[in-house]
LUMPA-648471 format. One record per residue (C-alpha): residue in one letter; y, x, z. Coordinates in steps of 0.02 Angstrom, whole numbers, plus 50000, padded with zeros to 5 digits. Each point is the difference from the previous one (the first is absolute). Layout:
REM LUMPA-648471
AYXZ ...
This chain:
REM LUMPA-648471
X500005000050000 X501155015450011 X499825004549845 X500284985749929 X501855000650074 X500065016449932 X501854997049873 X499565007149828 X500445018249956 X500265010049854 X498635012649982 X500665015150042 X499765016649884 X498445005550091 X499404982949995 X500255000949806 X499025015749958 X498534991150083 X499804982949873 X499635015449851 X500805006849852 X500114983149911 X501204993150133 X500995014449973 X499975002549833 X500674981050012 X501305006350110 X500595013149886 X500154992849857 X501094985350075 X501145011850094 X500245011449838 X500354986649867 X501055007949871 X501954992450000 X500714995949816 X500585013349914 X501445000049840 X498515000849861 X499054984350083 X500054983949901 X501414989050005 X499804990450165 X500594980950069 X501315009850102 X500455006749822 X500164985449920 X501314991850148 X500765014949971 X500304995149811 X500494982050044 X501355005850115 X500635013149904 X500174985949849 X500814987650103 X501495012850055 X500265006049840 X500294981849954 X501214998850149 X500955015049941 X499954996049830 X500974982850052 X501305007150083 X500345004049805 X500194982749937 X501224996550135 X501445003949877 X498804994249815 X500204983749945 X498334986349995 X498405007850080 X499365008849843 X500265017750053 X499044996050167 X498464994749899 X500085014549911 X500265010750152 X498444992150094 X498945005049840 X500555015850014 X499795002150189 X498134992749969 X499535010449857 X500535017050049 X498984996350177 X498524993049899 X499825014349876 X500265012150136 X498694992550116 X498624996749826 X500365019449961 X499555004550165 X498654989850012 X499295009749851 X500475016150096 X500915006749870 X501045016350045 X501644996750031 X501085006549841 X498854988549905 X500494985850108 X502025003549976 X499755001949811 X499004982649969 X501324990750137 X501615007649901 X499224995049832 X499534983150058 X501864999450066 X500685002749824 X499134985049929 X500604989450135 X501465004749973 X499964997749815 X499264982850046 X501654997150084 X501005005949860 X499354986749896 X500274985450149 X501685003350020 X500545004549818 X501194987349929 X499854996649808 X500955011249876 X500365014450140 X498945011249905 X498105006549997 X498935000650169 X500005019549972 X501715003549989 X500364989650146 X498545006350110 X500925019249962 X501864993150023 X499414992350169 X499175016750068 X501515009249965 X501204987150062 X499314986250119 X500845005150155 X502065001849914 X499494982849935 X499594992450145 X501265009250114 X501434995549833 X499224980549991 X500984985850118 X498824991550123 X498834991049975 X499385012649894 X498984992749847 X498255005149968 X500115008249854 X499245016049951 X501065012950044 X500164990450166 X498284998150047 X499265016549950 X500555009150158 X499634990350133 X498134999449934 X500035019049962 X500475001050218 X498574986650039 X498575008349911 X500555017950042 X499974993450192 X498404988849969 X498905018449922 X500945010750128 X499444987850144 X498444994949946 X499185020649962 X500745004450189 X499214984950071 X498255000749935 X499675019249968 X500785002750159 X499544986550089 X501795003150102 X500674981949971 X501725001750080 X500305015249892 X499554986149847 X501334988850060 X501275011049989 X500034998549816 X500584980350007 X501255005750108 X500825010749904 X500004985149871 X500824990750122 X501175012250033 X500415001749820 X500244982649962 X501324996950164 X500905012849915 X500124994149836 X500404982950055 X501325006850142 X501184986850059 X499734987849839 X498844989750108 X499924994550178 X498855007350140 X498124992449967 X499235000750174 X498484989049946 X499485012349884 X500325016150114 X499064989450127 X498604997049878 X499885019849936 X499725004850190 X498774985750035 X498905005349844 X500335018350024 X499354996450195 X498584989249960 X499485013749862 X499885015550137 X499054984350116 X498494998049878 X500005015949924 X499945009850160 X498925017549992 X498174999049976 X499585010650155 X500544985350101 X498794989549920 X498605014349996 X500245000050202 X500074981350000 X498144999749915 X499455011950128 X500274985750131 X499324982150052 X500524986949923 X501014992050149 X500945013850011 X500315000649808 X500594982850034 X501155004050143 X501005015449924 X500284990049820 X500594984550098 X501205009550118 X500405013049840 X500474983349911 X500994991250153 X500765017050020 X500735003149838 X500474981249946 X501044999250137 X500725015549964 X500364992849822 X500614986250042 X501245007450145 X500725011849861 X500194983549891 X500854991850128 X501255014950021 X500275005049840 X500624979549970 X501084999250154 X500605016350027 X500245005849826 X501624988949949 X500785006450146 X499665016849983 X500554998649802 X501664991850066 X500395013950122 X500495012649854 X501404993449874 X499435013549868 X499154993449862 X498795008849877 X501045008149849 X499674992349837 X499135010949867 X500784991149871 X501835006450036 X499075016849942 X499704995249821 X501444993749915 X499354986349853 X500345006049838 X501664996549928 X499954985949849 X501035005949849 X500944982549966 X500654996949827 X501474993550098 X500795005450131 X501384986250041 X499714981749950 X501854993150051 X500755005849827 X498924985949939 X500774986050100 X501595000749892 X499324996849840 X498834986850080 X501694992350053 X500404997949832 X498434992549931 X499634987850154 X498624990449861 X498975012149972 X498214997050075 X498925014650071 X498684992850111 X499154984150055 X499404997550206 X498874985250071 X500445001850194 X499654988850147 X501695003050088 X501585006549879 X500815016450067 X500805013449942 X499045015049893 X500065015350039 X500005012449852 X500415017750072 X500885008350158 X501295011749987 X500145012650147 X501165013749995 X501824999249927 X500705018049911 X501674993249996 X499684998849802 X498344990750009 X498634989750111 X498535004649981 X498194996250049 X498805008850078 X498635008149901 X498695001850134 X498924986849946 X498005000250083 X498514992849891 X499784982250055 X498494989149995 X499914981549987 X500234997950181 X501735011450063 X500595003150172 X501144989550133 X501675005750024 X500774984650042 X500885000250181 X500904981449997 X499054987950120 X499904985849894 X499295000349806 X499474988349850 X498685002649897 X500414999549818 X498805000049853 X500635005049837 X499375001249816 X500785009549872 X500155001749822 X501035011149918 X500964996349842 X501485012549966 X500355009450152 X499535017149986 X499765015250098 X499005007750147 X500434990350154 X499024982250033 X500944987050059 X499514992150148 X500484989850151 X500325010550141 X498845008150122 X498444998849867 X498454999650081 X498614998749874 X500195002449803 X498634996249868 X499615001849801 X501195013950009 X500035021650075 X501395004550091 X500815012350110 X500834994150144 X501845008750105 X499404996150183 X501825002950045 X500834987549881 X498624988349941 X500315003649835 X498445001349860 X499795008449844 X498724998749874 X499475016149902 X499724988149853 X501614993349996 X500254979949964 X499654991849827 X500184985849948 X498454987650053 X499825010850133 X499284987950154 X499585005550193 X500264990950169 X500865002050143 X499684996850180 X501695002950119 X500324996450164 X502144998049993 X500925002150173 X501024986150057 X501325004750101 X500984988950161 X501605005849926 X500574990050186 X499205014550077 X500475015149904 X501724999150096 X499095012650151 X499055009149867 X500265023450012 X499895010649903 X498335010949992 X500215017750078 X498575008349893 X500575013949880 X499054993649847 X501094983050015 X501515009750047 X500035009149819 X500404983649920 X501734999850066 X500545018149916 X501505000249902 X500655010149875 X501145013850066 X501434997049884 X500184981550044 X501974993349931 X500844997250148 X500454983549941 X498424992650030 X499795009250176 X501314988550044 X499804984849932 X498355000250077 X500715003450152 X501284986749980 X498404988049940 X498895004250164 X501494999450132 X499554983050082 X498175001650002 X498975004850176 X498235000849929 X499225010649861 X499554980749910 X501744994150019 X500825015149929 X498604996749837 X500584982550002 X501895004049997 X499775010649839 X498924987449920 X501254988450040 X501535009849936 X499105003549828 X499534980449992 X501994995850021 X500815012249913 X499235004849847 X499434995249836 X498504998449908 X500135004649802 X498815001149903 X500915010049865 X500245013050121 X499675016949964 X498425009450081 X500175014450134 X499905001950181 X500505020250023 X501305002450124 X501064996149889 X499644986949936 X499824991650171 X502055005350060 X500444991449841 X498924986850050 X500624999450174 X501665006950017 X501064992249824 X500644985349990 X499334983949895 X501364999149888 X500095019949944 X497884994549980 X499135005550163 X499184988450112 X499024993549854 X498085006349973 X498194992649986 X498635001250135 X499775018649956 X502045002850082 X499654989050153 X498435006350059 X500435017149994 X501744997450075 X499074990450130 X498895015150030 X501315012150004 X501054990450120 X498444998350107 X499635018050018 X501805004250032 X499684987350155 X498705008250055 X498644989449923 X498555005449907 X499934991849851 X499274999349821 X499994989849844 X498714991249906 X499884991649839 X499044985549940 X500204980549942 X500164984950078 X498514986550002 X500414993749816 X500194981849924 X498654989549997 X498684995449855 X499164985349977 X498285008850024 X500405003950171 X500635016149979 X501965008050010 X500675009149851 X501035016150060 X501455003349894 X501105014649973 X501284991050099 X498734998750147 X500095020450006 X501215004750138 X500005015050152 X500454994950193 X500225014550138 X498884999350164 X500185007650155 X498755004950137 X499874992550164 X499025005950124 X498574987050042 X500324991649827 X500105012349878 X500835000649845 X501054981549992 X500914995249835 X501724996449969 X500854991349850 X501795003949979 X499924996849805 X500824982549941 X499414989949871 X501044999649842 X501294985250014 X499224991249864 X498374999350094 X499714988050127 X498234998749993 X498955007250157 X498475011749954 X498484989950082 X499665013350105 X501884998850101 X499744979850004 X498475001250105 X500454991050189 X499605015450057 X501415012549891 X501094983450030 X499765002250187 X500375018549998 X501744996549901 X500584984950136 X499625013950146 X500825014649915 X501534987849998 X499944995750171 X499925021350031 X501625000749909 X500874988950078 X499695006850155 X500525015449952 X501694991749935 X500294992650150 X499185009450156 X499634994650179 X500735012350126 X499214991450149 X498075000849960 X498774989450071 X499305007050183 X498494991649940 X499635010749834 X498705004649928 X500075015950097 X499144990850144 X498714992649919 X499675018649925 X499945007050167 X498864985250060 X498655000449852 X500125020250037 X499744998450158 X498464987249987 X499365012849873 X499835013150133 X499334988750148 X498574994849849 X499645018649960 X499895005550178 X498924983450052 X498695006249847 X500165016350084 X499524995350166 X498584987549946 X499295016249862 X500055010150173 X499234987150092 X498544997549888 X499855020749989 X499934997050205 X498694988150005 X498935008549856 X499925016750075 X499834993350177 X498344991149922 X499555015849947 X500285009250152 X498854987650076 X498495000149894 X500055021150006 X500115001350165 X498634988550038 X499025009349880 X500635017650079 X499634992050173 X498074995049959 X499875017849922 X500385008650147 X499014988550138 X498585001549894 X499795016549914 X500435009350188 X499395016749996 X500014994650193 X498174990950028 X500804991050131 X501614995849913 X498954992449876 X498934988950120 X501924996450066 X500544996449831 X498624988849949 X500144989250151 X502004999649968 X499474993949823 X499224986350047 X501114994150152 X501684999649851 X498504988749900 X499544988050138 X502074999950027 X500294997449826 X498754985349991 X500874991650127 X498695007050163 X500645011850114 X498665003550136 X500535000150158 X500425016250094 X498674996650143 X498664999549887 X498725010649990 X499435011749832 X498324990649983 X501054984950047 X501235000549864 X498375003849855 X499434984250063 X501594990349980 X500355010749823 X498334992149939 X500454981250033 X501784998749908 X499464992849846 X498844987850047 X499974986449848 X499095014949906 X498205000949964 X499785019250033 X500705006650143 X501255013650004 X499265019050028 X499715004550175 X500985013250088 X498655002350161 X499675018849916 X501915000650001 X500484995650177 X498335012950058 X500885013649918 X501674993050074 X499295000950164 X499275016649974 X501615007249959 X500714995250153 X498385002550124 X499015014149902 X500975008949851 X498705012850025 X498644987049937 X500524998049815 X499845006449833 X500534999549828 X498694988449933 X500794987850167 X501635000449943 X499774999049815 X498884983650046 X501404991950114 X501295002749857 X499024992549863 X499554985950129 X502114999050018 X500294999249838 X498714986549914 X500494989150159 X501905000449946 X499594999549814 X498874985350036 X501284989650119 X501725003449876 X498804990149880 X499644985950090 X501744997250036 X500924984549899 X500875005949836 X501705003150043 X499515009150176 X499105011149886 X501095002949874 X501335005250146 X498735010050093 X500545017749937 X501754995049998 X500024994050188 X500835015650110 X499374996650148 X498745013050029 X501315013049970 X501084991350157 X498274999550088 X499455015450005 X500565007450150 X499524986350100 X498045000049981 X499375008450168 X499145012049934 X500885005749903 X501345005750153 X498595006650096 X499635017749960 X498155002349877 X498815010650087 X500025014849862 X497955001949946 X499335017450040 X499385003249833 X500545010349866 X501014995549877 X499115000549840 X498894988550059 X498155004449974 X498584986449985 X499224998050166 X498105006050019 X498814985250016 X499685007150155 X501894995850049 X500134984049931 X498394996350093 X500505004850166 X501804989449970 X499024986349971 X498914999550158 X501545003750098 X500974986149929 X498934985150005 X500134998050205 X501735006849998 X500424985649858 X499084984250108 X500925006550149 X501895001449928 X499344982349927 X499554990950155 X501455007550094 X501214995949871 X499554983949998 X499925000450209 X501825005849984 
């Protein structure tokens, strides 16, 4: 009967040698399997590996499309992420030598990349070879010298898919001949790194997608880990197996999802706490300059003056506004010019609209006699079909290489600005330098226009009023002729300006008034420009508006910080003209002239005394709700950081505290730690014993808490005989004891968490009471009688564990019955 109590022991090496060679043999060859080695197969570890490697490639390679127009380019991009880690991964599955594997990946990249040519080639641009060869040599200038969204075309797409599959071969040879798979990843990072910097500031922050490389990049090193970890894992039971892949897995997907958590809260506010933003790499590359046929447009408006019949273009249109034709930017004092810094443009072209409100208009041209390069178009053009152009970010202007014909047809998507004229009275002037350049003069301005613009400007307070004062003064004063000869040099303008009607100044067509406009502006201060296009036309009987010659006019704008650039009109119609273009009848244009009145005469007759309840207040008031918003998200984003790390410091110190109770190098602080584990459990399940009671006492009342079950929860009588050992006879115990009394501990709080109701379990790790109880459990204040054995802990003879057990079956039934006497 003693031996049967005997607990079961490894056999020890002597033990071994005696069960013969075969046993040993056994032995060996189990201890000494071989780990994987770089010219093994490829492996299921391998092929994770792959997958992972794929799926940040595709991340990186979307950080791309970010400033592309449509998802084509990401299609293409996943291909090429997939391909480049599939060929890789076949090649080296064939063990191949590595040069053989680069050559066969780079070839395979050229016909993908030829393949792309052919996808993105537009009809009559030329053969597939010539542009695959133009788009090697010059895919990043095109992109970096195209406006955003860039179109997929094949000088755009060429490079991005050249940095894919270069990171795709590069990753996938370190990752499988190496079997290093963080030195694999660093290959998609690099993409990354190459594609934030070719996008730079032309697109916002993306924390979904940083948050989603780091997840995939962290669940690739998680099932990919190094084989020796599994080879040691074979080499052990399959319980434990079990145990280490569950707590590996709780481990690190609470790990992932902490740095989740972080990167989503405390990212935006570390991003806000630096006002530098990334430089753009297109202010590097200047576009290429367009050679225009013509360089100033406005010499046209006087013979159109004369000829008001003639008809050069049809428009359908859902709204009738004013057409833009071109921008003219900088003034010579002989000339104004535009700019010639025009970007390839695709059908889709880039925002640059900064007025709150908008209207979408549609438009559909057809060209009949107006020629030239620029495309008319309603401003702020969004979208533009049937038709290649080049687009000025900076003006909005568009040119076609072609140049118009007539029959010529393409469509037009804007989005015009509307302005609150009502509320340009408080609009500033913008401080940035590339807005301050529009209000250069020439340095030998007359000095008869310095002062009449000074004269003009005298009464106004705001940058818009002093705009509205010139407007007005052109509107009241002077003439429109149509005879009048063309010019706008300085000279021209003082004769304009500064003579009197009746020796024949003060008379001139659009061309005279917008640039005296202009100049006046810039003399003011204001940055200003001219542009020249038509008005919305007369309309058909199909539906559509017939522009004229004598729809062709020019109008000065001015910028305005938070609205941009905001037209004036200071030219009058011709005094035989009292028709109104449709696109000044609107309500809207109507609306704009009654308020512009109302400006004026305030300004003719001002208010000294001004309200004490201005708008001033209710400035200060929506500012300061503004900040009491912004610090209220503040406080509730730290709040939630608070509460997510304090969860956190919960569940890792429970899990540091059951670590270091249980895996004691102390035997005693073990048997301590055990019975501390399962006092927190019986607390946590709503059953604190009582302090009287006895060890064997409180196994018996441990046993009897979940009583609707069938099976009954695992005893702890082995535990509370150790327990009492500790205390009475430390001497007494061994490692096989202890080990038993924490497994005992551990199944019995495994086993009661379980049978707890749903949402007690689900809180169970996240409860911190244990941590707040641990210095309370009474023995865990009393001092642990230190074992006298050493430290490495050798595996008691059966001789040992033979004479512990006689010794400990009396000492056990006494401790019991006087427990339980107690």
């Amino acid at each position: 009967m003693v031996a049967d109590t005997v607990p079961h022991q490894l056999p020890s090496r002597q033990e071994s040698s005696q069960h013969g060679p075969a046993t040993e043999a056994k032995v060996d060859r189990h201890d000494t399997a071989p780990l994987p080695t770089m010219t093994d197969a490829l492996t299921g570890r391998d092929v994770l590996s792959a997958a992972a490697l794929a799926g940040l490639l595709i991340i990186a390679g979307s950080a791309f499309t970010r400033i592309y127009s449509g998802s084509f380019l990401l299609f293409l991009l996943a291909g090429a992420a997939v391909l480049s880690v599939a060929a890789s991964a076949s090649l080296r599955g064939l063990r191949t030598s590595l040069l053989a594997s680069i050559t066969v990946s780079i070839v395979v990249m050229v016909g993908y990349l030829v393949a792309a040519v052919a996808w993105t080639r537009q009809p009559g641009t030329g053969s597939v070879g010539a542009l695959f060869l133009e788009s090697i040599r010059n895919s990043g200038a095109q992109i970096l010298t195209s406006t955003i969204p860039v179109m997929p075309t094949p000088q755009t797409v060429v490079l991005p898919l050249v940095v894919v599959w270069i990171a795709g071969l590069t990753g996938a040879e370190l990752t499988l001949r190496t079997r290093t798979v963080l030195a694999g990843f660093v290959a998609p990072a690099m993409a990354y790194v190459i594609a934030l910097v070719l996008v730079g500031p032309n697109a916002a922050a993306s924390l979904p997608l940083a948050v989603a490389f780091a997840g995939v990049a962290a669940l690739g090193l998680a099932f990919s880990g190094d084989p020796t970890i599994s080879h040691v894992l074979r080499q052990l039971g399959a319980a434990s197996r079990k145990a280490f892949r569950i707590r590996r897995a709780a481990i690190g997907g609470l790990g992932l999802v902490a740095l989740m958590l972080a990167t989503l809260v405390l990212a935006p506010t570390v991003v806000g706490l630096s006002d530098v933003k990334p430089r753009d790499p297109r202010t590097r590359i200047p576009p290429p300059e367009q050679q225009l046929p013509e360089s100033n447009p406005l010499g046209r408006l006087s013979g159109w003056a004369r000829a008001p019949q003639q008809q050069l273009f049809t428009v359908e249109t859902n709204v009738p506004s004013r057409i833009r034709w071109v921008t003219l930017t900088d003034y010579n004092g002989l000339s104004w010019l535009p700019g010639s810094e025009y970007r390839s443009a695709g059908s889709v072209l880039p925002v640059s609209d900064q007025s709150p409100n908008s209207t979408a208009v549609n438009q559909e041209y057809t060209m009949l006699t107006l020629d030239g390069v620029w495309l008319p178009a309603v401003e702020q053009p969004r979208q533009v079909t049937d038709v290649r152009v080049s687009y000025d970010p900076t003006t909005g202007s568009l040119v076609t290489a072609e140049g118009l014909r007539t029959g010529l047809q393409y469509d037009v998507r804007s989005r015009r600005p509307d302005f609150n004229v009502g509320k340009l009275s408080d609009a500033a002037l913008s401080d940035s330098p590339d807005i301050r350049r529009y209000a250069d003069v020439p340095s030998n301005l007359p000095d008869g226009i310095v002062s009449l613009a000074t004269s003009v400007i005298a009464p106004a307070a705001t940058p818009y009023n002093r705009a509205l004062l010139i407007e007005q003064f052109l509107l009241r004063n002077f003439t429109f002729t149509p005879e009048a000869s063309s010019g706008h040099g300085l000279a021209n303008l003082d004769f304009f300006l500064t003579v009197a009607k009746e020796q024949g100044g003060q008379r001139g067509t659009s061309e005279q008034f917008a640039t005296a406009f202009a100049l006046l502006a810039r003399i003011a201060g204001l940055p200003s420009r001219v542009s020249v296009g038509f008005h919305a036309g007369t309309p058909q009987s199909d539906g559509r508006f017939m522009v004229t010659a004598g729809d062709a006019f020019a109008w000065p704008e001015v910028y305005f910080a938070g609205y941009g650039w905001v037209p004036f009109d200071p030219s009058p119609r011709p005094n035989d003209d009292t028709s109104i273009p449709p696109d000044q009848a609107t309500p809207e244009a109507q609306q704009q002239n009654r308020a512009k009145q109302d400006q004026l005469r305030e300004l003719e007759n001002p208010n000294p005394e001004p309200s004490p309840d201005g708008p001033s207040t209710g400035t200060r008031s929506q500012a300061t709700g503004e900040k009491i918003l912004n610090i209220g998200m503040l406080v509730g984003i730290g709040l939630v950081a608070l509460l997510v790390l304090g969860i956190l410091a919960v569940v890792f110190g429970r899990v540091l505290l059951c670590r270091r109770r249980l895996g004691a190098a102390d035997p005693a602080q073990r048997v301590i730690g055990a019975w501390a584990h399962v006092a927190d459990a019986m607390r946590l399940a709503r059953h604190r014993p009582p302090p009287h009671l006895a060890a064997h006492d409180v196994a018996d009342m441990a046993a009897t808490l979940t009583p609707g079950h069938r099976q009954p929860l695992p005893s702890l009588q082995e535990l509370a005989s150790v327990v009492n050992a500790v205390e009475f006879a430390p001497g007494l115990i061994f490692r096989p004891h202890v080990d038993q009394a924490v497994a005992d501990a551990s199944e019995y709080v495994r086993e009661l968490q379980r049978r707890q109701r749903w949402f007690r379990r689900a809180l169970w790790p996240l409860r911190p009471g244990p941590l707040l109880w641990a210095r309370s459990h009474r023995l865990e204040r009393e001092r642990a009688v230190t074992v006298q054995r050493p430290p490495s802990w050798p595996t008691p003879s059966p001789q040992e564990v033979l004479n512990a057990q006689l010794v400990w079956a009396p000492l056990r039934s006494v401790h019991t019955t006087s427990d339980k006497a107690r």
